[in-house]
N, C-alpha and C positions, 0 to 999 in steps of 0.2 A: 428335250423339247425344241420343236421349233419355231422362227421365230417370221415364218409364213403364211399369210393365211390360205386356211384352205378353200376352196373353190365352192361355191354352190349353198356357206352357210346364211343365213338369213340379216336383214340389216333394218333397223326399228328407227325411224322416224324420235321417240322418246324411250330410250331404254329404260326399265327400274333401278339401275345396277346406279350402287351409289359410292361403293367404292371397291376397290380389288387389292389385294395385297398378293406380292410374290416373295417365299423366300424360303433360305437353307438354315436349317439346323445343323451345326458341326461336332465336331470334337470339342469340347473348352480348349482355347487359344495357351498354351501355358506361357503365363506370364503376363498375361495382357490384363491393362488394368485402365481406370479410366481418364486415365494421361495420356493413353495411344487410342481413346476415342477423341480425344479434345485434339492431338496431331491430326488426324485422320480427319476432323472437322476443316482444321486451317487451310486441306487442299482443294475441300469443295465448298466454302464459306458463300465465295460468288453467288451458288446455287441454292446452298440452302443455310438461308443467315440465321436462323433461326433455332432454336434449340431448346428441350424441355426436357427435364429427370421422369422417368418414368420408374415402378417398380420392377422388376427385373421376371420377366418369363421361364417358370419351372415347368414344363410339361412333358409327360412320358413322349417315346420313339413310337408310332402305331408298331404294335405286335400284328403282323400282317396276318398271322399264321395264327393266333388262339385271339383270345381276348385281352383288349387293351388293359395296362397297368391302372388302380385305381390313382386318382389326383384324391391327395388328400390338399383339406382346406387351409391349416395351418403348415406352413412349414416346421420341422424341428432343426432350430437354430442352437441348441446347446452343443457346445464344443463344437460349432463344426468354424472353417473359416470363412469371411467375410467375402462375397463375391461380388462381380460388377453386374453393376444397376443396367438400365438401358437407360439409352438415348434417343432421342427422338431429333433428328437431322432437319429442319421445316424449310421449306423453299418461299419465297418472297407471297406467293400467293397463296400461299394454305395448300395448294393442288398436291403434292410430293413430299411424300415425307420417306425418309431412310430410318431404321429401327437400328442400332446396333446394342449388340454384347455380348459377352467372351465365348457364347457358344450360338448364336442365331444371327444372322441379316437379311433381313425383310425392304425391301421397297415396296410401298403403299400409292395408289394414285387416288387421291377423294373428289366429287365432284363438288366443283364451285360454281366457278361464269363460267366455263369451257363448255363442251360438246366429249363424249365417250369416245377416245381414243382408238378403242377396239385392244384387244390381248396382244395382239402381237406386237403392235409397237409399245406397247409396255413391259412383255417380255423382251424386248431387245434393250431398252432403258434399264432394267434390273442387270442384264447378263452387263453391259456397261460399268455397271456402278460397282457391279460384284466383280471383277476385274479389277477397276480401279481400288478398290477396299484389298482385295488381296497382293498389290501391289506394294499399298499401303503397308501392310504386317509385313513382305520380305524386305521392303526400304526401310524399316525400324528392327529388322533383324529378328524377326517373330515368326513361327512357325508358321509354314501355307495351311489356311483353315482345311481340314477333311470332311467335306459333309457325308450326314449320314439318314438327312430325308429332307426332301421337298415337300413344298405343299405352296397351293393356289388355293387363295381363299375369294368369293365373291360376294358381299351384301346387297341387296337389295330390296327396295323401300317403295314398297306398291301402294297408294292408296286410295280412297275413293269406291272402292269395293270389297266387301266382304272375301274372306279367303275360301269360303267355297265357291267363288266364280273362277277360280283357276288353279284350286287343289282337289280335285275328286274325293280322296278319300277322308276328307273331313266330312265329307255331309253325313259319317258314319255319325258325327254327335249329335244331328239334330233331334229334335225330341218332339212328339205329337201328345203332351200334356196340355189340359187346358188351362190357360193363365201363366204360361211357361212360355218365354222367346222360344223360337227353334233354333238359334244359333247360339251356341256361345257367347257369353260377355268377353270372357278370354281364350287362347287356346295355345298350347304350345306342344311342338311338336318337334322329332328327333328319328332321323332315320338313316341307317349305315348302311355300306355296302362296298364289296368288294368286285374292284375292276381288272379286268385282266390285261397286261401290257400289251400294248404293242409293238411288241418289240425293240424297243427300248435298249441299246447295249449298257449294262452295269446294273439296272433296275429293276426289280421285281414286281409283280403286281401293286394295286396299289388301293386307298380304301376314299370310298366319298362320305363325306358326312352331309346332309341335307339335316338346316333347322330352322323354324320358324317359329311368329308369334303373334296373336294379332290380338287388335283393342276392340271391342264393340264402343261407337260412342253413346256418350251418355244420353246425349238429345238427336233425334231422326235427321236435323236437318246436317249433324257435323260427318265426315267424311270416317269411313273404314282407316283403320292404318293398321299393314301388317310389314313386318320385318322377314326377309327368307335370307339363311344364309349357305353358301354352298364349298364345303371347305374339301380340297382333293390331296393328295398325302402318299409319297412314294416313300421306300425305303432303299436305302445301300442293300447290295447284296452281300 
């Protein structure tokens, strides 16, 4: 990826995009445990003073090629051993947060007071930080992480309008019953697809997932609120 932009794409006065997350999936670190997240904190402390346990992220590699692996809901924990939790890294103003553990790191940017940075200087802060973090594991004597899929995740938090003013193919729900809204109260919605590289050296195609969800409010005078999320997901070859 890179970390340029390109020429001619569009620039919004108030984006929806509320927050964007970047980041690599690896091999599990062997060894790594959560004394060499708390090291790894001490050299970026400055930056992000802030720190919170989170439960630790299990999710399948996209199967590029057949259908994704099911996520089951419960883990099965019997006999197996004990693995690192994640971290959550927080920088002084809420805006940056750094995700780690022993097989993912994510840099997150959220909207606060600021203005949207745009992707690419966010992509240049992530390749940064993912640097510094793998520096981190060779100066503790730990295996260089191997990733084995990326992914670019974006949220965004539209509201004020109903989501068939700028999803087409919802108005498939609307309904011409009498005494029946034509809109949904709720709606949610999930749709994949695979993109083809380009060109990319080491990387293979790669899949989008597009999801959303939106509220009808209760009373005419309160405002739509829909959530769209757009998650993009490469594999190692």
């Amino acid at each position: 990826m890179t970390s340029e932009r390109p020429s001619g794409l569009p620039d919004y006065e108030r984006p929806p995009v509320v927050e964007v997350a970047i980041g690599l999936q690896f091999v599990p670190i062997a060894g790594f445990s959560q004394a060499h997240i708390g090291a790894y904190w001490q050299l970026i402390r400055s930056e992000y003073p802030k720190t919170l346990d989170q439960m630790r992220l299990d999710s399948p590699v996209e199967n590029l090629y057949g259908s994704t692996a099911p996520v089951f809901p419960f883990p099965f924990l019997i006999g197996a051993t004990p693995r690192v939790n994640r971290s959550w890294l927080i920088s002084g103003n809420d805006e940056l947060l750094i995700q780690v553990q022993d097989d993912r790191f994510w840099h997150n940017w959220r909207l606060k007071d600021g203005e949207y940075p745009h992707f690419e200087a966010l992509l240049a802060l992530f390749q940064s930080k993912y640097r510094e973090f793998g520096s981190a594991m060779e100066s503790m004597e730990l295996p260089t992480p191997h990733p084995i899929q990326a992914e670019v995740a974006y949220f965004n938090w539209i509201a004020e309008q109903p989501i068939t003013t700028f999803l087409r193919p919802v108005t498939s729900a609307e309904v011409t019953v009498e005494g029946v809204g034509p809109i949904p109260e709720n709606q949610v919605w999930i749709s994949r697809y695979i993109v083809t590289s380009g060109g990319e050296p080491g990387w293979s195609t790669s899949r989008r997932v597009s999801t959303g969800a939106t509220s009808r409010p209760r009373r005419s005078s309160d405002p739509w609120i829909s959530a769209v999320t757009h998650i993009q997901s490469a594999s190692a070859k």
